[in-house]
N, C-alpha and C positions, 0 to 999 in steps of 0.2 A: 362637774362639767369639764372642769379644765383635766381631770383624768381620763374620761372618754376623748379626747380629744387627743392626749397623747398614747391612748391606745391604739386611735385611730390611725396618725401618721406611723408609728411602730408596724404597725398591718401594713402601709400602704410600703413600706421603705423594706419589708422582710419579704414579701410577695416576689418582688420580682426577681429579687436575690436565689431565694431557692427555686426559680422559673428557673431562671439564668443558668444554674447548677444542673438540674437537671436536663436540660437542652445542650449541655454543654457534653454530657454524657454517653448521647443516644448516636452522633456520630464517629466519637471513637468504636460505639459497639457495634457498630454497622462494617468501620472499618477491620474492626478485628476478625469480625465471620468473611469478609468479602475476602483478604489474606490467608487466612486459613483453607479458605474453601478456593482460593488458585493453587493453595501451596499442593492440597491434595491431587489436584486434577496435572499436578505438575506444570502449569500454564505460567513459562516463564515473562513473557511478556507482560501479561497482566499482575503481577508481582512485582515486574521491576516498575512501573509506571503505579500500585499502590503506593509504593516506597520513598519512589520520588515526590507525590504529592502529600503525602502525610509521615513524612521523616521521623516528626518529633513523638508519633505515637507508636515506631517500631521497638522503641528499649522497653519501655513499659508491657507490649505482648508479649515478647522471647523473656523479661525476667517473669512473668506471671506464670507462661507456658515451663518454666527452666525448674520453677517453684511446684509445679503441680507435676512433672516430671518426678 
């Protein structure tokens, strides 16, 4: 009994953990296509205002994009 029960809370404590992670995910990827897809259209405006709002996740796109270059 007392091991079903700390299986239990083990479940209830990793659940939201790897939610968490992947929620955590889906708006950098959103940010990455929405940046790329002004860089193409050359749409400086909406480039500089991604940039501004999401600073901390522009190093991470140019060394990924620098890396598959």
């Amino acid at each position: 009994m007392a091991t079903n029960r700390k299986l239990f809370f083990l479940i209830l404590i990793l659940v939201p953990v790897f939610t968490l992670a992947g929620a955590a995910q889906d708006p950098q990827e959103a940010f990455e296509k929405d940046l790329i897809a002004a860089c193409s259209e050359n749409h400086a405006s909406r480039i500089d205002s991604l940039i501004l709002e999401h600073r901390l996740w522009v190093k991470p796109l140019v060394d990924r994009l620098i890396n598959e270059f």
